[in-house]
PyMOL Python script that loads the backbone (N, CA, C, O; Angstrom):
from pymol import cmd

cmd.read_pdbstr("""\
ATOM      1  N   UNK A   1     124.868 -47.064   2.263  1.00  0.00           N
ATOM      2  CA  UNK A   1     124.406 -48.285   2.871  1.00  0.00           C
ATOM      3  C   UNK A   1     123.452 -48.030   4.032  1.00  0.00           C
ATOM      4  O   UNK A   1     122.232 -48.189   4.073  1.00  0.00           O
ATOM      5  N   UNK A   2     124.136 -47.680   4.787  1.00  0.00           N
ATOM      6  CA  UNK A   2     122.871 -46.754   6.215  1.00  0.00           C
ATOM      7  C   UNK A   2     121.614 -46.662   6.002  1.00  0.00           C
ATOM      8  O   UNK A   2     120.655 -47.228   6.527  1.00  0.00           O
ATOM      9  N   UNK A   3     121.766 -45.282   4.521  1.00  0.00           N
ATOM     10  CA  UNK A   3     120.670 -45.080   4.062  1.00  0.00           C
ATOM     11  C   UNK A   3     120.524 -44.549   2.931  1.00  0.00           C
ATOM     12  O   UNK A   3     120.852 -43.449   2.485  1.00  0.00           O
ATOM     13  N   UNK A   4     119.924 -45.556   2.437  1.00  0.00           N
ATOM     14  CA  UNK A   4     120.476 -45.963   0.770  1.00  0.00           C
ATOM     15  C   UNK A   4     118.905 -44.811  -0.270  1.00  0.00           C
ATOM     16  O   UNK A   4     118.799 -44.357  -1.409  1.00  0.00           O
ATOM     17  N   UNK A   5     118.065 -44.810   0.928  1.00  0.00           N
ATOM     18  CA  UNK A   5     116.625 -44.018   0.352  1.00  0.00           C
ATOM     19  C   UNK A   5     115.517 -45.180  -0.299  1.00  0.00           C
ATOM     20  O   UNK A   5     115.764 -46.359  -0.556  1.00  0.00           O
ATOM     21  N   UNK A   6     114.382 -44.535  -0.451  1.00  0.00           N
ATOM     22  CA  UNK A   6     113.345 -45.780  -1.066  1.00  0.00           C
ATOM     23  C   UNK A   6     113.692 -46.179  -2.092  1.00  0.00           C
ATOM     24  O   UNK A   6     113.496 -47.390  -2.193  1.00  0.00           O
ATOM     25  N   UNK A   7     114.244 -45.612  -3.156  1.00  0.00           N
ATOM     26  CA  UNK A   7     114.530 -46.337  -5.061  1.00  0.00           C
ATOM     27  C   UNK A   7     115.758 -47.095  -4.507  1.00  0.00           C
ATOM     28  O   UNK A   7     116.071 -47.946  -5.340  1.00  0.00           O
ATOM     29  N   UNK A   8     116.727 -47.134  -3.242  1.00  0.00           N
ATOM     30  CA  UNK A   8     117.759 -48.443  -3.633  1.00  0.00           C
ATOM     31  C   UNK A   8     117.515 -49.416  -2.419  1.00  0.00           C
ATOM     32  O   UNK A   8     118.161 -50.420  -2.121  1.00  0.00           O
ATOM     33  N   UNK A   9     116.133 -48.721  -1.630  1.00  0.00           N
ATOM     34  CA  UNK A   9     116.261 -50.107  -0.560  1.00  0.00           C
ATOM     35  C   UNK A   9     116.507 -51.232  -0.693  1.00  0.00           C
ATOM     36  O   UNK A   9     117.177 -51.716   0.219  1.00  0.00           O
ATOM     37  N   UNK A  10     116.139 -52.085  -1.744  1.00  0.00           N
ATOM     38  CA  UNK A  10     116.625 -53.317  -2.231  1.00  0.00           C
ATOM     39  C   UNK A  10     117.598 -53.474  -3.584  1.00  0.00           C
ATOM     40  O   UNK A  10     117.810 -54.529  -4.180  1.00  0.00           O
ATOM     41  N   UNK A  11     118.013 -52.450  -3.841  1.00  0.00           N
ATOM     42  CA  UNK A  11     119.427 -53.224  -4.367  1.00  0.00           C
ATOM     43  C   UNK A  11     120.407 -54.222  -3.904  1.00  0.00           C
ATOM     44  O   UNK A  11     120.658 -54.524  -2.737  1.00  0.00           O
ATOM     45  N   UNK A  12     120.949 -54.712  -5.040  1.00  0.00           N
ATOM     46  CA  UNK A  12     121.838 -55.360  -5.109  1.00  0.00           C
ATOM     47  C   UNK A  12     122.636 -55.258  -3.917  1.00  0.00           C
ATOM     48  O   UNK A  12     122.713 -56.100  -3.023  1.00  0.00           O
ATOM     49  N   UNK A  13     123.345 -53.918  -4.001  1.00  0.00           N
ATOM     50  CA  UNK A  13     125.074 -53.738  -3.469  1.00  0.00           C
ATOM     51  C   UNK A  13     124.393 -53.713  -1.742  1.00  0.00           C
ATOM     52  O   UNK A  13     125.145 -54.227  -0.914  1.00  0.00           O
ATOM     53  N   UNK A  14     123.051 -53.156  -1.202  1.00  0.00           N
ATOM     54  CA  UNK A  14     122.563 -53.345  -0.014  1.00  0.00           C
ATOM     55  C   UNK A  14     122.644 -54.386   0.589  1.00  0.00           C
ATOM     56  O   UNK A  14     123.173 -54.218   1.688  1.00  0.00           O
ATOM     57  N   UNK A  15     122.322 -55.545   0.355  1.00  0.00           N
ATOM     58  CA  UNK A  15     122.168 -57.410   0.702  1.00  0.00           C
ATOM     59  C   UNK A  15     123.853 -57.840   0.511  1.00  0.00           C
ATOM     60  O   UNK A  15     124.299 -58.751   1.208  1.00  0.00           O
ATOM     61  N   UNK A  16     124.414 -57.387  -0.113  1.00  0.00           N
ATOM     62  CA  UNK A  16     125.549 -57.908  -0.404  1.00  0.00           C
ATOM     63  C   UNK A  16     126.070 -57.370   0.410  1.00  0.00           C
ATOM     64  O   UNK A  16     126.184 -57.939   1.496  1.00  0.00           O
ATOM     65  N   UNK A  17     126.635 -55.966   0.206  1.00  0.00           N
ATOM     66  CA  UNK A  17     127.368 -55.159   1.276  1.00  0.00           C
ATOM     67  C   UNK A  17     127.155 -55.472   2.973  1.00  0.00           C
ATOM     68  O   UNK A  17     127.968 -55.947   3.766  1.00  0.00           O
ATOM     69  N   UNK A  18     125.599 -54.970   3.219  1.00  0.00           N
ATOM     70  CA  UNK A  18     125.446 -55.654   4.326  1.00  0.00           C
ATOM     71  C   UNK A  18     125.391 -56.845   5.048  1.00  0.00           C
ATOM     72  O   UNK A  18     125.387 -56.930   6.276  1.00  0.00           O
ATOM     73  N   UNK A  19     125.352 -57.710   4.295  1.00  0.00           N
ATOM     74  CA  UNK A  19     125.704 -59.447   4.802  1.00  0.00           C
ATOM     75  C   UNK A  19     127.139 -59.303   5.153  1.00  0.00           C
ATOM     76  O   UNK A  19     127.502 -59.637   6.281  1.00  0.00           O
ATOM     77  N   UNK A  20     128.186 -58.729   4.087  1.00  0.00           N
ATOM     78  CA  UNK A  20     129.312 -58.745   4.485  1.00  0.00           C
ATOM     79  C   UNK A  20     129.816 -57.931   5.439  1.00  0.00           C
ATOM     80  O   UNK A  20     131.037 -57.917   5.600  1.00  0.00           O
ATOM     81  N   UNK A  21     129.236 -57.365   5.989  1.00  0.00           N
ATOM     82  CA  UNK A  21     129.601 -55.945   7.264  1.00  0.00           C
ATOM     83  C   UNK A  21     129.225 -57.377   8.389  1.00  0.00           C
ATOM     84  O   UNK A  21     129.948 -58.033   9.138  1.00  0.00           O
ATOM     85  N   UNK A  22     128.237 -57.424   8.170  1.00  0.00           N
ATOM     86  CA  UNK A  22     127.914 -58.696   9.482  1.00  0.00           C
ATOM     87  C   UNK A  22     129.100 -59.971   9.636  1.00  0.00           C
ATOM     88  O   UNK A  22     129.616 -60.518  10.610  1.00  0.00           O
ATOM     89  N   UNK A  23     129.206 -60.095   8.477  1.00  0.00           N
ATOM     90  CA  UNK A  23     131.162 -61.252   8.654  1.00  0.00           C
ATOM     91  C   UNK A  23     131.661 -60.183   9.260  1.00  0.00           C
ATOM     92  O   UNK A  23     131.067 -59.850  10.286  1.00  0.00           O
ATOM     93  N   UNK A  24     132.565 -59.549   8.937  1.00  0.00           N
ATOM     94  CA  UNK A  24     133.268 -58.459   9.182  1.00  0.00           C
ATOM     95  C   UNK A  24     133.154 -58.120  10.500  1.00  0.00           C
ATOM     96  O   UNK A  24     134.247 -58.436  10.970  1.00  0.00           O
ATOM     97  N   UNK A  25     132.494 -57.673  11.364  1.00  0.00           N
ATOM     98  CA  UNK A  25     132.019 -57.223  12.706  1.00  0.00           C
ATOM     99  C   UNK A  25     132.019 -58.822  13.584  1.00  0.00           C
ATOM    100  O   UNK A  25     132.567 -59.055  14.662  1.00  0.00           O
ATOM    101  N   UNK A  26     131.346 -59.625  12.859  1.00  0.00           N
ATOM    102  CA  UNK A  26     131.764 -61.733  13.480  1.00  0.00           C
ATOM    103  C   UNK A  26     133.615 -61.328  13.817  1.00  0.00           C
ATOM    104  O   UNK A  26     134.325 -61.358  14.822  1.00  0.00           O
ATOM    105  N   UNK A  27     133.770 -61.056  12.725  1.00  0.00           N
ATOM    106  CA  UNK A  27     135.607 -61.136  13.042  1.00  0.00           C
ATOM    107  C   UNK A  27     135.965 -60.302  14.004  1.00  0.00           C
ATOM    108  O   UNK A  27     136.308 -60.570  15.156  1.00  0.00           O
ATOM    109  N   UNK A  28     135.854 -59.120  13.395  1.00  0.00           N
ATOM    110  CA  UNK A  28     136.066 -57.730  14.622  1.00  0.00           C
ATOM    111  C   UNK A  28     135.563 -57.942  15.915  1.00  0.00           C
ATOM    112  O   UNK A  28     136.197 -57.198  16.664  1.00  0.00           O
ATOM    113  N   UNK A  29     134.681 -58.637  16.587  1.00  0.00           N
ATOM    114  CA  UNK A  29     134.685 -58.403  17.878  1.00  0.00           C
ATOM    115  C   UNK A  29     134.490 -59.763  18.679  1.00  0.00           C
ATOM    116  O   UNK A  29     134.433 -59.801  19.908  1.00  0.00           O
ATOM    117  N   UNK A  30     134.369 -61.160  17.640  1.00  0.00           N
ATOM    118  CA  UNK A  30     134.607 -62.469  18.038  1.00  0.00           C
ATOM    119  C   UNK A  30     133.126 -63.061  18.459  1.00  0.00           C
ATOM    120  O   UNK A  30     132.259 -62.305  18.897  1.00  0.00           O
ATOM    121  N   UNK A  31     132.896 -64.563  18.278  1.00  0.00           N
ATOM    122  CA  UNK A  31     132.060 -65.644  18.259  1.00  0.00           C
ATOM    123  C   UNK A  31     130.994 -65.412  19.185  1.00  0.00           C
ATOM    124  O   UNK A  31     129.822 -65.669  18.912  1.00  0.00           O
ATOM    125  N   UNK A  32     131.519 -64.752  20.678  1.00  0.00           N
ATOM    126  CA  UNK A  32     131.042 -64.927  21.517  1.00  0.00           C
ATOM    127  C   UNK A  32     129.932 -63.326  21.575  1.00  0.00           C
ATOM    128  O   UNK A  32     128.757 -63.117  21.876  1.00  0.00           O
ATOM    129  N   UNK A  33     130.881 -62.623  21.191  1.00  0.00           N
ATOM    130  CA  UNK A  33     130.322 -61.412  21.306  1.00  0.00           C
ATOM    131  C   UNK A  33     129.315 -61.250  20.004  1.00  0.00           C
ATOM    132  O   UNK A  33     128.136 -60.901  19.943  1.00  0.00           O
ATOM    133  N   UNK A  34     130.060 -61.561  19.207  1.00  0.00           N
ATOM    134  CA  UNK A  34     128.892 -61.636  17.886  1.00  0.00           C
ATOM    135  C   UNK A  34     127.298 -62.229  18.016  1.00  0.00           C
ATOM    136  O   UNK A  34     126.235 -61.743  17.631  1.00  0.00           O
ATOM    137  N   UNK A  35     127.571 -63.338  18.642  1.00  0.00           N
ATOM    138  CA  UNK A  35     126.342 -64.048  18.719  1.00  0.00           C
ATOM    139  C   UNK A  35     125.454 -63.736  20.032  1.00  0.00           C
ATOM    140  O   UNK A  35     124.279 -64.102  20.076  1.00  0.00           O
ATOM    141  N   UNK A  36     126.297 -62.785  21.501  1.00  0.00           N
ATOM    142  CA  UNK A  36     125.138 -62.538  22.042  1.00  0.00           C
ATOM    143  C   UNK A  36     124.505 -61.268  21.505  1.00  0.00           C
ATOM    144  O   UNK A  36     123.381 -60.991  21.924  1.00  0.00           O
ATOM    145  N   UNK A  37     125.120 -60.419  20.582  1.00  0.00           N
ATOM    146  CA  UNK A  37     124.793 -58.736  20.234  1.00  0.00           C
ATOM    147  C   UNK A  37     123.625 -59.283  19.227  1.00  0.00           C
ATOM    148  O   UNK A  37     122.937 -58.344  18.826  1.00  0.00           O
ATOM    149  N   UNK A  38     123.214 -60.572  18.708  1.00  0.00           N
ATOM    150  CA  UNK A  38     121.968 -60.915  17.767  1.00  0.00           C
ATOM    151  C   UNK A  38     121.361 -61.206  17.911  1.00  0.00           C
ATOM    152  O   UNK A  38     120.348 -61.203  17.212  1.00  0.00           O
ATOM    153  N   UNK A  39     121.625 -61.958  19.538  1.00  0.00           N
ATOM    154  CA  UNK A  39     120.305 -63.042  20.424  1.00  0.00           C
ATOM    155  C   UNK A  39     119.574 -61.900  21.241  1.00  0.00           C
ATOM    156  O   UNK A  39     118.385 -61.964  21.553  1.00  0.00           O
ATOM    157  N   UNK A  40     120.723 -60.464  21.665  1.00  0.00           N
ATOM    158  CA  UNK A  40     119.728 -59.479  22.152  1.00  0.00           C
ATOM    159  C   UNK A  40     119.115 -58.398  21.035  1.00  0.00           C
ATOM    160  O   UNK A  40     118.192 -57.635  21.319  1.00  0.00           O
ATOM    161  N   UNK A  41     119.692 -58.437  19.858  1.00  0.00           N
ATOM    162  CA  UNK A  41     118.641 -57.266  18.728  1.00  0.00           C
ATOM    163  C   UNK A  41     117.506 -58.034  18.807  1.00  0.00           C
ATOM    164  O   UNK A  41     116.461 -57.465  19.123  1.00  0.00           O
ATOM    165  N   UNK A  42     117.497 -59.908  18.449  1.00  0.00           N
ATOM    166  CA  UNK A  42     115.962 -60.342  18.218  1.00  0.00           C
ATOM    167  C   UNK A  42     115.007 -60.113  19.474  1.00  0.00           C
ATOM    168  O   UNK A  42     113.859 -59.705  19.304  1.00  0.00           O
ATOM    169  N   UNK A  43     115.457 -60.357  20.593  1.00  0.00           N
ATOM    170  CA  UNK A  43     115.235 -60.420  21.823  1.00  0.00           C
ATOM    171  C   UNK A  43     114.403 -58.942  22.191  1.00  0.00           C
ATOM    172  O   UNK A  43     113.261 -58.900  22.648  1.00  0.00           O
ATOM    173  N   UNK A  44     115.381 -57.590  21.834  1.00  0.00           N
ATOM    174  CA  UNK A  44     114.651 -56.624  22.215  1.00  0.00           C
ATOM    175  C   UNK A  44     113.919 -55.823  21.199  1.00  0.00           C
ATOM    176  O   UNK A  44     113.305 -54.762  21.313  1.00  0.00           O
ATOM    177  N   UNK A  45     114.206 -56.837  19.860  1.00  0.00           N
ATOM    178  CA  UNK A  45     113.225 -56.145  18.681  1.00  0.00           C
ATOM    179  C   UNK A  45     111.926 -57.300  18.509  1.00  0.00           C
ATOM    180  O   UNK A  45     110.935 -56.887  17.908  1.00  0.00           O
ATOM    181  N   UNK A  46     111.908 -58.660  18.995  1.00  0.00           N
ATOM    182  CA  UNK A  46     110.743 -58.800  18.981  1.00  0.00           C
ATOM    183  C   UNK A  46     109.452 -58.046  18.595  1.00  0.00           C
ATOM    184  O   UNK A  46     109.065 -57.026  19.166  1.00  0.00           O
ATOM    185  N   UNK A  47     108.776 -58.704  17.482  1.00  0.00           N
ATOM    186  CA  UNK A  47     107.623 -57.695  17.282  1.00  0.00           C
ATOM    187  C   UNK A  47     107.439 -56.378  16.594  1.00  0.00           C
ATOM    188  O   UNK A  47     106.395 -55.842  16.222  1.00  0.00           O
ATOM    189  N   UNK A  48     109.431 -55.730  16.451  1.00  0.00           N
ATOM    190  CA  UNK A  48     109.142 -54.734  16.182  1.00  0.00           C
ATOM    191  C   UNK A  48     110.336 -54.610  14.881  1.00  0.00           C
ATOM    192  O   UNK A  48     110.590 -55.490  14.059  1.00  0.00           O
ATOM    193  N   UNK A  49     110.957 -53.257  14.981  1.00  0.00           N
ATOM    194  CA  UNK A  49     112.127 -53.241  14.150  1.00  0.00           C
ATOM    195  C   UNK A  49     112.959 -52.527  14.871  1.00  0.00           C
ATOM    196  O   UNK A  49     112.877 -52.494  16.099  1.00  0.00           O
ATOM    197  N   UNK A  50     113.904 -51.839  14.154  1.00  0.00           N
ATOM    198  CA  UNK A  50     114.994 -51.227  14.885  1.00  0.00           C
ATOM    199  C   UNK A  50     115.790 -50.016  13.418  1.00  0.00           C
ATOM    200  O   UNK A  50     115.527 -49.941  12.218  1.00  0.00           O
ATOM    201  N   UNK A  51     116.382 -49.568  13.938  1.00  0.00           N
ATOM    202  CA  UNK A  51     117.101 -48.417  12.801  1.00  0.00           C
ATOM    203  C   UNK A  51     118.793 -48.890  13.181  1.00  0.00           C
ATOM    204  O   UNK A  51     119.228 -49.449  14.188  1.00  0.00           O
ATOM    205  N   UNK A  52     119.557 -48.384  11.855  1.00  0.00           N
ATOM    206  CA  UNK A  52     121.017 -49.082  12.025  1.00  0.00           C
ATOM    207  C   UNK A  52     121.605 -48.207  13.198  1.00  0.00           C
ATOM    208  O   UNK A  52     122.499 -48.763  13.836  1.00  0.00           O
ATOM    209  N   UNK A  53     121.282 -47.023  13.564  1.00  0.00           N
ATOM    210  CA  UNK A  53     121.618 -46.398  14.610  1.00  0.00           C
ATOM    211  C   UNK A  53     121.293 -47.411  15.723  1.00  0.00           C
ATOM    212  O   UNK A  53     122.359 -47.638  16.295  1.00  0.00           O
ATOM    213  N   UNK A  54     120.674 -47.853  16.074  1.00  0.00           N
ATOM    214  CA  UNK A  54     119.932 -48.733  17.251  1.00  0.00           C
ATOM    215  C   UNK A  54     120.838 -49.686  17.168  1.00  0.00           C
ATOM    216  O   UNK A  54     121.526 -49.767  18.186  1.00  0.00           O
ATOM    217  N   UNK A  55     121.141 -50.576  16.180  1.00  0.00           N
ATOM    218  CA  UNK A  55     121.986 -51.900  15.735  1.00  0.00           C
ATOM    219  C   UNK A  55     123.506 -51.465  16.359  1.00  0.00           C
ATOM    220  O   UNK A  55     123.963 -52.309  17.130  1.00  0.00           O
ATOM    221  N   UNK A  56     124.318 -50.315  16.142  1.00  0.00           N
ATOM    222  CA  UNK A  56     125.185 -49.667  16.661  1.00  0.00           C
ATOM    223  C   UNK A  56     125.746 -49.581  17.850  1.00  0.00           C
ATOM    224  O   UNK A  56     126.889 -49.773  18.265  1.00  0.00           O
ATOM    225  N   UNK A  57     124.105 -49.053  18.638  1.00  0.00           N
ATOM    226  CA  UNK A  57     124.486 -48.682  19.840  1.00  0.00           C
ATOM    227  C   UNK A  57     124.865 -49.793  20.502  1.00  0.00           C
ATOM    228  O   UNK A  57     125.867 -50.082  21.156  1.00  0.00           O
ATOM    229  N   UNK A  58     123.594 -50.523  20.128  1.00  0.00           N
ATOM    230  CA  UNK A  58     123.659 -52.114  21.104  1.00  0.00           C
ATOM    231  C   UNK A  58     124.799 -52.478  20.456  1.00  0.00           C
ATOM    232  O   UNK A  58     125.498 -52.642  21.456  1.00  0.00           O
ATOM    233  N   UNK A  59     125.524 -52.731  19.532  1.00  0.00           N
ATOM    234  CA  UNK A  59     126.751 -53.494  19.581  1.00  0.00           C
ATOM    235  C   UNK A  59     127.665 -52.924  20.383  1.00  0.00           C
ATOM    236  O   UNK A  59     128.156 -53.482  21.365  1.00  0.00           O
ATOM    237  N   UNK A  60     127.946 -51.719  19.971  1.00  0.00           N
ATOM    238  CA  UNK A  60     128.931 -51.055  21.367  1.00  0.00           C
ATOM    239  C   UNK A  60     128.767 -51.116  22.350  1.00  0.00           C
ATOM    240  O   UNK A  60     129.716 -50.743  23.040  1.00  0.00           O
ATOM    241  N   UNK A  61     127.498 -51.610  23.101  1.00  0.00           N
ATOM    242  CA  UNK A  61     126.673 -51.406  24.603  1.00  0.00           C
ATOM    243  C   UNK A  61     127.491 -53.179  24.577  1.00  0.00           C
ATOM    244  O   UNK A  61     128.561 -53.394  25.147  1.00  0.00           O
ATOM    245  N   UNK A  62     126.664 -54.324  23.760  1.00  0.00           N
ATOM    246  CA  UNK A  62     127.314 -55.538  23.869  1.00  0.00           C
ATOM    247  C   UNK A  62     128.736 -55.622  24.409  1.00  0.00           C
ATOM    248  O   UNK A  62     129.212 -55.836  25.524  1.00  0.00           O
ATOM    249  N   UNK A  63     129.362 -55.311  22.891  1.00  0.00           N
ATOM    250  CA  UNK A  63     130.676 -55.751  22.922  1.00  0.00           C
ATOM    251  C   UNK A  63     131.889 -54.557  24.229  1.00  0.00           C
ATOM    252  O   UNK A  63     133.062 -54.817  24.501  1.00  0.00           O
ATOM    253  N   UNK A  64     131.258 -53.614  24.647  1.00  0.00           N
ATOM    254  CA  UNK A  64     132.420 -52.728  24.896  1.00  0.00           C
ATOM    255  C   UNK A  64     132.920 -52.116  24.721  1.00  0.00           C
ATOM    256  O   UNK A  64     133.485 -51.463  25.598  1.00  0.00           O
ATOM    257  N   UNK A  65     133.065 -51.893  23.380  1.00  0.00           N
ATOM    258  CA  UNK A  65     134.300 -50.926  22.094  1.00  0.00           C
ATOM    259  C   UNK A  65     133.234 -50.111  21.627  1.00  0.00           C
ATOM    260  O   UNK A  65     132.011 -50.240  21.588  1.00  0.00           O
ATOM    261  N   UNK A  66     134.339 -48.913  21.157  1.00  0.00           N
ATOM    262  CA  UNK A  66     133.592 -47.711  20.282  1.00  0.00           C
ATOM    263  C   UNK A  66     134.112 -48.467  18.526  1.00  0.00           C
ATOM    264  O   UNK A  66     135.195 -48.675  17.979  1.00  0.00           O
ATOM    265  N   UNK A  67     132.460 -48.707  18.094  1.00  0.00           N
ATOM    266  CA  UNK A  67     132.653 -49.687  16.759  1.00  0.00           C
ATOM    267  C   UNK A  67     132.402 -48.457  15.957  1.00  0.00           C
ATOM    268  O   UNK A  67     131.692 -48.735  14.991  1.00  0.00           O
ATOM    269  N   UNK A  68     132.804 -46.904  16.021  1.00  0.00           N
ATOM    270  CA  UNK A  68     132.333 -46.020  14.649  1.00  0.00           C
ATOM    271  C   UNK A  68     132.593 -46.218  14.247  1.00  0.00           C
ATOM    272  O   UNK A  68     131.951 -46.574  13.259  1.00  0.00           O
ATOM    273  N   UNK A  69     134.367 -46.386  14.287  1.00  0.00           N
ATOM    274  CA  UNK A  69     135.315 -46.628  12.656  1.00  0.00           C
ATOM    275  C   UNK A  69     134.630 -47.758  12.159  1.00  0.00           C
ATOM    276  O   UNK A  69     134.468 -47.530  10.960  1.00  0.00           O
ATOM    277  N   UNK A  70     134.200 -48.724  12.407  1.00  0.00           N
ATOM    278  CA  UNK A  70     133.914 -50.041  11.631  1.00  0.00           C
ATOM    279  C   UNK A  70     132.911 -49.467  11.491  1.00  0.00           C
ATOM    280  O   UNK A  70     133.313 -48.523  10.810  1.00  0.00           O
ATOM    281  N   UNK A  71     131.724 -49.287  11.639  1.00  0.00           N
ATOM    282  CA  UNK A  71     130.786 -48.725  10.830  1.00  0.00           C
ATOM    283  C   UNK A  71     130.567 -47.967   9.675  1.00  0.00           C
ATOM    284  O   UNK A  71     130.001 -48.183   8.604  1.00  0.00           O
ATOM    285  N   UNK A  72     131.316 -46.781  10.299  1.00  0.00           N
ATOM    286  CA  UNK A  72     131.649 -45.710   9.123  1.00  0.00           C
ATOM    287  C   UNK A  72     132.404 -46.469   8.198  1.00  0.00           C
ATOM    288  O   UNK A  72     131.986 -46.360   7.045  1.00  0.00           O
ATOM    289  N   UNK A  73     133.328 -47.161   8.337  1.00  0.00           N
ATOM    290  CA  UNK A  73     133.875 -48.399   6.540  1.00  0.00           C
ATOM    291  C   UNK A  73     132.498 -49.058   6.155  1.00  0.00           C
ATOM    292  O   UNK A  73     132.083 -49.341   5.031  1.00  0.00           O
ATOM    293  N   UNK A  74     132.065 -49.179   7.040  1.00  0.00           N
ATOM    294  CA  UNK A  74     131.141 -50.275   6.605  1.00  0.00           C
ATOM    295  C   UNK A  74     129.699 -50.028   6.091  1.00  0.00           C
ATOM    296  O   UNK A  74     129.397 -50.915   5.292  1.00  0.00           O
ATOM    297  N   UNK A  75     128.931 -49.329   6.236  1.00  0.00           N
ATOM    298  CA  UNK A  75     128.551 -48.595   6.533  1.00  0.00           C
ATOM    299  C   UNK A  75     127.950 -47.726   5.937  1.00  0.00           C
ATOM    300  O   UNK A  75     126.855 -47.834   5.386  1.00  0.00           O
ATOM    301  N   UNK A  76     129.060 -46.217   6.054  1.00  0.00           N
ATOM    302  CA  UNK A  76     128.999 -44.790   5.230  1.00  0.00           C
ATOM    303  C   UNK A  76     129.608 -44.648   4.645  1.00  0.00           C
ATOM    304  O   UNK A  76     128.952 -43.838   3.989  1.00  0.00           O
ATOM    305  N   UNK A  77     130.754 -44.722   4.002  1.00  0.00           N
ATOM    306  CA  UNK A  77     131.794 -44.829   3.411  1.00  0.00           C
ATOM    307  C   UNK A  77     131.248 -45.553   2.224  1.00  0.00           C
ATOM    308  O   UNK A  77     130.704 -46.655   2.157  1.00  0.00           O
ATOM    309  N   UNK A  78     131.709 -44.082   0.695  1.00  0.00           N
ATOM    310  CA  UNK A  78     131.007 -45.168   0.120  1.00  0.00           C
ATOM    311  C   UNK A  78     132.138 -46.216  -0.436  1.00  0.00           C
ATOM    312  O   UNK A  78     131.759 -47.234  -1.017  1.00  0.00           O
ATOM    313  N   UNK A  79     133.600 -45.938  -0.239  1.00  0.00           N
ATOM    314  CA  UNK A  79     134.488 -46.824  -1.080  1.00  0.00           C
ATOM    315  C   UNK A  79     134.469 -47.986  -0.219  1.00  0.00           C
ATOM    316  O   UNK A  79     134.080 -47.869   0.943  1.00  0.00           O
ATOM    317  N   UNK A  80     134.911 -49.261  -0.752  1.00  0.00           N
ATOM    318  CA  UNK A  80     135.440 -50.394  -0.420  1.00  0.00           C
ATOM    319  C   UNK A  80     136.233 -50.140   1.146  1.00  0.00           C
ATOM    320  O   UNK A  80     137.184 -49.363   1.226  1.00  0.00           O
ATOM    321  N   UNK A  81     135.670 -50.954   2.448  1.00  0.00           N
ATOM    322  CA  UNK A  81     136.575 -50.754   3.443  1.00  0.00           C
ATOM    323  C   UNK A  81     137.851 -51.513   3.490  1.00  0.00           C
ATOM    324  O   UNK A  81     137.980 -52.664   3.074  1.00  0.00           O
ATOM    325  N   UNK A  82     138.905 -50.694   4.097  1.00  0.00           N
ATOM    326  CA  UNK A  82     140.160 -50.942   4.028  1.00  0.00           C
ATOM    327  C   UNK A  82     140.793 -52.726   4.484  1.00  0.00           C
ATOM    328  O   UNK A  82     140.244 -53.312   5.417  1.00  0.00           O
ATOM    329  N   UNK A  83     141.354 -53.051   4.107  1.00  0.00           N
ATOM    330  CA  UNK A  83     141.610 -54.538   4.491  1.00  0.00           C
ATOM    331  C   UNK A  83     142.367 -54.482   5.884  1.00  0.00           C
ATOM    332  O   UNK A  83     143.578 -54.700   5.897  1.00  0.00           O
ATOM    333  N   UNK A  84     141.739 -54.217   6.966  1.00  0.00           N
ATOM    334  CA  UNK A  84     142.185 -53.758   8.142  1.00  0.00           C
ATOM    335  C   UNK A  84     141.821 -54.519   9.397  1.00  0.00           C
ATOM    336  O   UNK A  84     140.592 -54.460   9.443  1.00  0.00           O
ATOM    337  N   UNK A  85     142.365 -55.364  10.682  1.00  0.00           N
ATOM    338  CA  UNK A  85     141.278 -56.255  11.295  1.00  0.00           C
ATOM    339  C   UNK A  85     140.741 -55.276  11.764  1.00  0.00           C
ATOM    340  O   UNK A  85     139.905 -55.960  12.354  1.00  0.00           O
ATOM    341  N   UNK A  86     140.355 -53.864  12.145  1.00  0.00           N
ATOM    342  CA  UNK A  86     140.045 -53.030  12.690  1.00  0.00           C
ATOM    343  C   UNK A  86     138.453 -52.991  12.130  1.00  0.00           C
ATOM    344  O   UNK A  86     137.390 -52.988  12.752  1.00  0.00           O
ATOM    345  N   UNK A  87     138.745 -52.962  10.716  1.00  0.00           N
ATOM    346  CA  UNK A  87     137.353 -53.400  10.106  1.00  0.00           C
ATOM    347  C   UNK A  87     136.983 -54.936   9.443  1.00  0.00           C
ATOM    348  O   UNK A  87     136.413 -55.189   8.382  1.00  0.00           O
ATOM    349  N   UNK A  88     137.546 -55.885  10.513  1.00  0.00           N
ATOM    350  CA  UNK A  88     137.036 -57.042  10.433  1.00  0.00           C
ATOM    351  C   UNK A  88     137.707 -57.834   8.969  1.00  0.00           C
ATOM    352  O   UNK A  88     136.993 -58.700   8.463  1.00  0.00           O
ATOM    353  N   UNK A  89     138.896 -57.568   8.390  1.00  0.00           N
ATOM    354  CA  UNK A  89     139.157 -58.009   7.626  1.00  0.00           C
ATOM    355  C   UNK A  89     140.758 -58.214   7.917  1.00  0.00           C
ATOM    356  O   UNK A  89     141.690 -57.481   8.245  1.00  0.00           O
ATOM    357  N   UNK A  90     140.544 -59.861   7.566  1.00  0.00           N
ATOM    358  CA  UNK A  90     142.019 -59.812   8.017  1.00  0.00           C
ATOM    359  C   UNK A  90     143.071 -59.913   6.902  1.00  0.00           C
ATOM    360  O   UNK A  90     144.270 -59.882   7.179  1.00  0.00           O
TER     361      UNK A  90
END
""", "prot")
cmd.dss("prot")
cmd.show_as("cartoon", "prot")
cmd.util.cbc("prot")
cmd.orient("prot")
């Protein structure tokens, strides 16, 4: 998912998977925190882009918490993440 390479940038399981990491992380770290960690990616990516490493940091910088484990389910990992609230699933 991270980095899927040029032949699967747009697959399927990419858009899917990753929409659902973004619920997932909404749950895991809550409404408030969710929604300022997106008002500052647009905010400081204006104009530009960003790498999922970057997306990372700033959420952990946002929210407070070390989010690897949820990443790494989410993420790198290539199996299904665990039904865990840890990774945003309750």
């Amino acid at each position: 998912m991270a980095d899927p390479g040029p032949d699967r940038l747009f697959d399927r399981q990419v858009y899917l998977r990753g929409g659902m990491a973004l619920q997932a992380l909404r749950h895991r770290v809550g409404e408030h925190a969710f929604w300022s960690l997106l008002r500052a990616w647009v905010h400081d990516r204006r104009g530009g882009n960003g790498s999922t490493e970057d997306f990372v940091a700033l959420a952990e910088r946002v929210t407070g918490e070390d989010l690897s484990g949820f990443f790494q389910a989410w993420l790198r990992a290539p199996a299904r993440p665990a039904r865990t609230s840890a990774n945003g699933l309750r």
